[in-house]
C-alpha positions as CSV (number, residue, x, y, z in Angstrom):
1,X,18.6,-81.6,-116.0
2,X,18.3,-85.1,-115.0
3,X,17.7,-86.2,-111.8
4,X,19.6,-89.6,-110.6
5,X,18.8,-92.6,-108.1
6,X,21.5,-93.9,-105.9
7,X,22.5,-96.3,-103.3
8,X,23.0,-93.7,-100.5
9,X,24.9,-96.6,-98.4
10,X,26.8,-97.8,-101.0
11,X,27.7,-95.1,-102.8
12,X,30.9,-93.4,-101.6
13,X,30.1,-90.1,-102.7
14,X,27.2,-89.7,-100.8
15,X,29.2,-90.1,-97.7
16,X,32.1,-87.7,-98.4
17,X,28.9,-85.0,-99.7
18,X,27.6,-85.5,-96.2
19,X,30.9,-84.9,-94.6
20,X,31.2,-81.4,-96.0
21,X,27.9,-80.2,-96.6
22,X,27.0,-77.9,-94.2
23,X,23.2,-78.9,-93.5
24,X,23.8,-82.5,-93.3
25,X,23.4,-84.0,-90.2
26,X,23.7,-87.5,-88.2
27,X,20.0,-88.9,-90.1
28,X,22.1,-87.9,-93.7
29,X,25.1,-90.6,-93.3
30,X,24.9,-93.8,-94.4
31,X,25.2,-95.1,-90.8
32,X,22.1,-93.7,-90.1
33,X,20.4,-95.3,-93.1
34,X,22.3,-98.6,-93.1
35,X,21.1,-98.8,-88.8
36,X,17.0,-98.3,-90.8
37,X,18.0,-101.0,-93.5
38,X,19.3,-103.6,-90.6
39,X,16.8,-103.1,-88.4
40,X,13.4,-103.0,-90.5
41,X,14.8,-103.9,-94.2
42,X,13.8,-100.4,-95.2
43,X,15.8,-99.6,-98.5
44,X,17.5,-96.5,-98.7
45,X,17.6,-94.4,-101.6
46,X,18.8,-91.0,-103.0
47,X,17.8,-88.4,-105.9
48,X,20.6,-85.7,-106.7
49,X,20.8,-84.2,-109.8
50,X,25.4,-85.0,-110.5
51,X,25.9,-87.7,-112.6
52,X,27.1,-90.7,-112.2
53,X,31.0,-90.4,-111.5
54,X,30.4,-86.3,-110.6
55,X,31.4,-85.3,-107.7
56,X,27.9,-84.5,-105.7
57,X,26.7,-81.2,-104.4
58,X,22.9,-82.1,-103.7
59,X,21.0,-84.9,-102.8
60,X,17.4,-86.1,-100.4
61,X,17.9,-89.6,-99.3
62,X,14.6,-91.7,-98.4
63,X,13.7,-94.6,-97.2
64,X,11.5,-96.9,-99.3
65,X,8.9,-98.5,-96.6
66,X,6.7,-101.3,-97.8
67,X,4.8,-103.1,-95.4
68,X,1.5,-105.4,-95.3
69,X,0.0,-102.8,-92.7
70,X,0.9,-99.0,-93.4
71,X,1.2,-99.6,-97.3
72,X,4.3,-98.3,-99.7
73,X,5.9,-95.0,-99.2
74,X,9.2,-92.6,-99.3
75,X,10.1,-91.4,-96.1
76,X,13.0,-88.6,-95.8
77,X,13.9,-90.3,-93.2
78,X,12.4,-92.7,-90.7
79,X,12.9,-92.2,-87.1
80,X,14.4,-89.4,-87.7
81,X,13.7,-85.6,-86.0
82,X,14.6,-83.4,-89.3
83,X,16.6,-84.1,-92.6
84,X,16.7,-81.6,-94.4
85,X,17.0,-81.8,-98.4
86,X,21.0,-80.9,-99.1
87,X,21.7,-78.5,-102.1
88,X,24.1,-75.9,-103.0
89,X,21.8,-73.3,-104.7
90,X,18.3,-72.7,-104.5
91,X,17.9,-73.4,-108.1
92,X,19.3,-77.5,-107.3
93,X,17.2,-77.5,-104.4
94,X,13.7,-76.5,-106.4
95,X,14.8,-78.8,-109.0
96,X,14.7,-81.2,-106.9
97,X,12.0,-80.9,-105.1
98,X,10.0,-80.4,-108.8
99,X,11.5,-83.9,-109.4
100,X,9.9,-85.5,-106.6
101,X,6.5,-85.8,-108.0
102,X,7.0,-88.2,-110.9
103,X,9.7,-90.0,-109.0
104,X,6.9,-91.1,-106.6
105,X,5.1,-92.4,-109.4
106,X,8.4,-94.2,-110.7
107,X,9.2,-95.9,-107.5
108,X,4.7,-96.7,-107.5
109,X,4.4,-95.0,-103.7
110,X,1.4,-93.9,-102.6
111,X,3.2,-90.7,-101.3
112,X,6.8,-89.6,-99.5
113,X,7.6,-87.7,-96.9
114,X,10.0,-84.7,-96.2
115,X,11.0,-83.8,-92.7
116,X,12.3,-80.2,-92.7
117,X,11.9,-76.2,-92.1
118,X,9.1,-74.9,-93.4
119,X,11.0,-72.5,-95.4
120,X,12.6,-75.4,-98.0
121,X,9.0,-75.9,-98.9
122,X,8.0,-72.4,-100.1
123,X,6.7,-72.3,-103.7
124,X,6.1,-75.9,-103.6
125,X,2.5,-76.6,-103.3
126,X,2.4,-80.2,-104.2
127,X,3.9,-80.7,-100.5
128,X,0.9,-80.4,-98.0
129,X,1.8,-80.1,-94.1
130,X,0.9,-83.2,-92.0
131,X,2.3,-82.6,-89.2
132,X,4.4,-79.6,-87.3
133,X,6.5,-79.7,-84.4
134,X,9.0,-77.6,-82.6
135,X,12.1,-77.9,-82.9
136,X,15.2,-77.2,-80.1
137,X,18.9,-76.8,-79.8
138,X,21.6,-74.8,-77.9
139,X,24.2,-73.1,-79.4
140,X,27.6,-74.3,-77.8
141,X,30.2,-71.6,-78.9
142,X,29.9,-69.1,-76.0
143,X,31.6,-71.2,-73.6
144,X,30.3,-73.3,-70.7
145,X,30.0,-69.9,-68.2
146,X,27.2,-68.4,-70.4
147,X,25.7,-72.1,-71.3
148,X,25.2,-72.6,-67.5
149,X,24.1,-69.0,-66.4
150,X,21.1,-69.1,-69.1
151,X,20.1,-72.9,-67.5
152,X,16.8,-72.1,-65.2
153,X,18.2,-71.6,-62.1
154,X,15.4,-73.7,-60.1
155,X,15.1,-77.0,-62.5
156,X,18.0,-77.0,-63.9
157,X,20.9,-75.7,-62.5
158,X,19.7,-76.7,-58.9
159,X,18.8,-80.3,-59.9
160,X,22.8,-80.4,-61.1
161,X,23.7,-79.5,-57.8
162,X,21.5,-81.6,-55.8
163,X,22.7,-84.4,-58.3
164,X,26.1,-83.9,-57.2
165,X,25.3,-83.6,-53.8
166,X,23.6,-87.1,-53.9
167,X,26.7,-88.6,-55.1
168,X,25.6,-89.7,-58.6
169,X,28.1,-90.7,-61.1
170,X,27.9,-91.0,-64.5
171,X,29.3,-93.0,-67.1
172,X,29.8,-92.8,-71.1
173,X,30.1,-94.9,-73.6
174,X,28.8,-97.8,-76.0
175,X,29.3,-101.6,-74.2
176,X,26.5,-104.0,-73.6
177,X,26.8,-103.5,-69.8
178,X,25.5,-100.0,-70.6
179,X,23.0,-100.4,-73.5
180,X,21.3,-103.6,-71.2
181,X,20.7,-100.6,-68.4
182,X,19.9,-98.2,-70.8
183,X,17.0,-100.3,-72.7
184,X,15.8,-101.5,-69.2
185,X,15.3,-97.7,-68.4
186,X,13.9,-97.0,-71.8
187,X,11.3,-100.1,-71.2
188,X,10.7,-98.4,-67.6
189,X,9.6,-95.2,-69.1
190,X,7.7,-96.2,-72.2
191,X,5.4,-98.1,-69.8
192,X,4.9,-94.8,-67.8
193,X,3.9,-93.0,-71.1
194,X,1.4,-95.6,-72.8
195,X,4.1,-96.8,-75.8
196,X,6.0,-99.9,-76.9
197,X,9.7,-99.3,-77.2
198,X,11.7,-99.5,-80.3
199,X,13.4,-103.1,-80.3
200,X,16.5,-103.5,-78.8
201,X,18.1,-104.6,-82.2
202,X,17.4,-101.1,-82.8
203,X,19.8,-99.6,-80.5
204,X,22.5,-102.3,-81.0
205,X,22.6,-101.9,-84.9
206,X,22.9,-98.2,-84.2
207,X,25.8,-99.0,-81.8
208,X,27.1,-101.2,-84.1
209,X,26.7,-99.2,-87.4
210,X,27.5,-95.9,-85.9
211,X,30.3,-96.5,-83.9
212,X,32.5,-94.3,-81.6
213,X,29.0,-91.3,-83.6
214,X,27.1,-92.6,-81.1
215,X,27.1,-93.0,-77.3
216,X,25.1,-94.2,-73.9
217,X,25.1,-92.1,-71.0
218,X,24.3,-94.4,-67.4
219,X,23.5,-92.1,-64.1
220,X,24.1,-94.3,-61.0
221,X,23.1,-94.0,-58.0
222,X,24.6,-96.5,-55.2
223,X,25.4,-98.6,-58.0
224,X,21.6,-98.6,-59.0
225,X,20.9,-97.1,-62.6
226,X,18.7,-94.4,-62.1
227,X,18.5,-92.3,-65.8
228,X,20.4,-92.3,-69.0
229,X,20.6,-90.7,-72.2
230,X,21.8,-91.5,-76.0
231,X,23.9,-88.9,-77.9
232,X,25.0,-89.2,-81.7
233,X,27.9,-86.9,-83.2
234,X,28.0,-86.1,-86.7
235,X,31.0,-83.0,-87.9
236,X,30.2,-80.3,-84.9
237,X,26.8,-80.9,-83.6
238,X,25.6,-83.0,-80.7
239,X,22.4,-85.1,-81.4
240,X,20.3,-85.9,-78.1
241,X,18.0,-88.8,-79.5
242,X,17.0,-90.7,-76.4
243,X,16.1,-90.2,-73.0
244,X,14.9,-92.2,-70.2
245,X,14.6,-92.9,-66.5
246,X,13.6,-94.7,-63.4
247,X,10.7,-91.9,-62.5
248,X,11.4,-92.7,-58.7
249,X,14.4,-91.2,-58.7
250,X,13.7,-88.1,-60.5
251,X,13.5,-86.0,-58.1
252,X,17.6,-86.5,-57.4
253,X,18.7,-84.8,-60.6
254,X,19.6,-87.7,-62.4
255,X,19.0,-86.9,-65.8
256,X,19.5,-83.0,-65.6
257,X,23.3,-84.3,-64.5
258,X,23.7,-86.4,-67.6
259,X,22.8,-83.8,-70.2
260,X,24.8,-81.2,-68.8
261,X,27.8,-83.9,-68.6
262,X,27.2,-84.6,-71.9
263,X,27.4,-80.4,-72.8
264,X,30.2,-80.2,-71.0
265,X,32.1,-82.5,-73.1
266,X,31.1,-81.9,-76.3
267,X,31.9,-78.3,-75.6
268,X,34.9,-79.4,-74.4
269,X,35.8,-81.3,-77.5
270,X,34.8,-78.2,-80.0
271,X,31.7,-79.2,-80.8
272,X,29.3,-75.9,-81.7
273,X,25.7,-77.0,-81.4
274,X,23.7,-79.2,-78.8
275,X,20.6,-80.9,-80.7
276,X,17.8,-81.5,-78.4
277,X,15.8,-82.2,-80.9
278,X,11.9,-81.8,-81.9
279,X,8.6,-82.0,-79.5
280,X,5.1,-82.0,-80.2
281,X,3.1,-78.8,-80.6
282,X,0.6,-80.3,-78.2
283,X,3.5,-81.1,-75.5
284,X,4.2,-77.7,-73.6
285,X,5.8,-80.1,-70.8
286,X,8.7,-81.1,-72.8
287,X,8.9,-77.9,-74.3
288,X,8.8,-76.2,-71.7
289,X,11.8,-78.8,-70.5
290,X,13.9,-77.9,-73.3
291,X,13.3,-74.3,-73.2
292,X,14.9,-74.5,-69.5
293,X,18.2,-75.5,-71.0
294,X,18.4,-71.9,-72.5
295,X,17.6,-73.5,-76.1
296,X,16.3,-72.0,-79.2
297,X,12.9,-72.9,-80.8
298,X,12.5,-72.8,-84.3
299,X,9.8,-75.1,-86.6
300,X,9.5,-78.4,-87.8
301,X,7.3,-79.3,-91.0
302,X,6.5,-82.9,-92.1
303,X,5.2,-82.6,-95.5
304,X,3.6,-85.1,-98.1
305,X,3.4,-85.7,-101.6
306,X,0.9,-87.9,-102.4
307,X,-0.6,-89.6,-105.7
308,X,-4.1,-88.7,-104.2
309,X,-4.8,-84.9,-103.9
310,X,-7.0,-85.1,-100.7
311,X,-4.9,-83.8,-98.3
312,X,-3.3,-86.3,-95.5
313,X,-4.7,-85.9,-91.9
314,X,-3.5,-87.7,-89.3
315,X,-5.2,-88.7,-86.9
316,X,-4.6,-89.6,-82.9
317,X,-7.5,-91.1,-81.5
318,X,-6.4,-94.3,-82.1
319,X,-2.7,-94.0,-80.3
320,X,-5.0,-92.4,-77.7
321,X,-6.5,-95.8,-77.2
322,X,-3.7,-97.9,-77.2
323,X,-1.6,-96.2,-74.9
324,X,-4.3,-97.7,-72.2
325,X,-3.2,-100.8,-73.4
326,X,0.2,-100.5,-73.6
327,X,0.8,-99.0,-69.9
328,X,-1.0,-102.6,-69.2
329,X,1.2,-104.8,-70.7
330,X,3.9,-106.9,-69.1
331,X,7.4,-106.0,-69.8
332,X,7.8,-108.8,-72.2
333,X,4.5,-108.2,-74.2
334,X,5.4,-104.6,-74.4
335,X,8.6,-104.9,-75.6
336,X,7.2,-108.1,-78.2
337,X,4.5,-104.8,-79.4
338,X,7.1,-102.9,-80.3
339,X,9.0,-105.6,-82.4
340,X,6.1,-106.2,-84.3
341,X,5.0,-102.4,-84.4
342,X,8.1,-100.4,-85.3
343,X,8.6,-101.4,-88.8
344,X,5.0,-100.4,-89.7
345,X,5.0,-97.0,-88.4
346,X,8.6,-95.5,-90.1
């Protein structure tokens, strides 16, 4: 069988597949990709094995990246936690994968990128593991009761209450009012943890492109913004892709209030999953954070394909040192870094 390149963005078939396909998620629609081509003129792309005019039942979108810095690559897909490869029947879905290879040497890549469960990658041995991660998310459909009795009952559920108690509100939704005070929170807390934010062009292309799938949560406290959240929706799941705070204020529940807000609504609205998305296998803190909300854990693989068959290490040391720098900078350099960073690193 042949395998096909499309326009994922362009093409309307690919967004009706995503619509029904029961593994696609938020990083599979075009909004996603066309918020990645806006922002840092990635060019999105598509293999699926249905011919032109078929109606499509498989498909892996990448990114093409090309940049002075990082080099030329496939990425399946930037910036985003998982993305899986979409098929119908194992025998599309190793077809596929087979294909992968030579299309890297078609599109003259040094090597792609898959972002996925480990368990997609079985038998295929030209993928080598970079990098693993865990991965988190709570299943909505028992009902609020349950979802709040299995909430840790010390750092969670009491920091709800104490929330309440300290009269914070909390507001929803996607105007500039709310993404100003969300980015200034966001530029807050990268500071704290040694990295550049992602520009703000970033968050208003994916406010733009995504629409009423995406939306910024504000806790207030005496009219002061105090933590905040951004949530994408894609069919019946619940994406949780930022978070950040004003860490002097943390102590009043702030942010514990706005996720369960957010739970309660999309629960409300019949929503069946909460994704809280990955963490690092060397972060037991936020693990352990996400693991309080009564999630499950299951695994993360980013794998490679490369032209070169040394495998791919990645190495930290460097972020290491420039964190030191970063928590230096002034507000206005730091937020410059990440402008000239971000596109590199996809």
């Amino acid at each position: 069988m042949q395998v096909h390149r499309i326009d994922p963005v362009q093409d309307p078939r690919w967004a009706e597949f995503v619509e029904w396909h029961p593994q696609a998620s938020i990083f599979h629609t075009p909004e996603w990709m066309k918020t990645l081509r806006r922002t840092y003129g990635y060019e999105p792309i598509a293999f699926t094995t249905c011919a032109p005019g078929e109606r499509l039942t498989n498909g892996i979108p990448f990114c093409r990246i090309s940049t002075w810095l990082t080099g030329r690559r496939l990425v399946s897909l930037p910036f985003s936690d998982h993305c899986a490869p979409l098929a119908c029947s194992t025998e599309e879905l190793d077809l596929l994968l087979t294909s992968l290879e030579s299309q890297l040497q078609l599109e003259h890549c040094s090597y792609l990128e898959l972002r996925t469960q480990p368990s997609y990658l079985q038998g295929h041995s030209h993928f080598q593991v970079s990098e693993t991660y865990h991965f988190h998310s709570i299943d909505l459909r028992p009902g609020l009761a349950h979802i709040y009795q299995s909430l840790h009952k010390n750092c969670i559920q009491r920091k709800i209450r104490r929330a309440k108690r300290e009269g914070l509100t909390c507001v929803g939704g996607n105007s500039n009012a709310l993404l100003e005070q969300f980015y200034a929170l966001l530029l807050r807390t990268r500071k704290r943890q040694g990295l550049p934010p992602q520009p703000l062009s970033w968050y208003k292309n994916l406010i733009e492109c995504l629409g009423p799938k995406a939306k910024i949560w504000v806790a207030f406290k005496n009219g002061c913004s105090i933590a905040s959240i951004l949530t994408l929706y894609h069919r019946k799941v619940v994406f949780h892709k930022y978070g950040c705070s004003d860490f002097r204020f943390n102590n009043l529940g702030g942010t514990q209030l706005l996720y369960w807000n957010a739970i309660e609504e999309a629960e409300r609205n019949g929503f069946e999953e909460f994704d809280l998305g990955r963490s690092d296998s060397d972060n037991p803190t936020l693990a352990t954070f996400k693991a309080r909300w009564g999630a499950s854990r299951s695994s993360l693989a980013y794998a490679r394909c490369s032209v070169s068959r040394t495998r791919s290490v990645v190495r930290k040391w460097p972020l290491n040192l420039a964190k030191h720098l970063f928590a230096r900078l002034p507000d206005t350099f730091l937020a410059a870094a990440g402008r000239l960073l971000y596109r590199h690193i996809g």
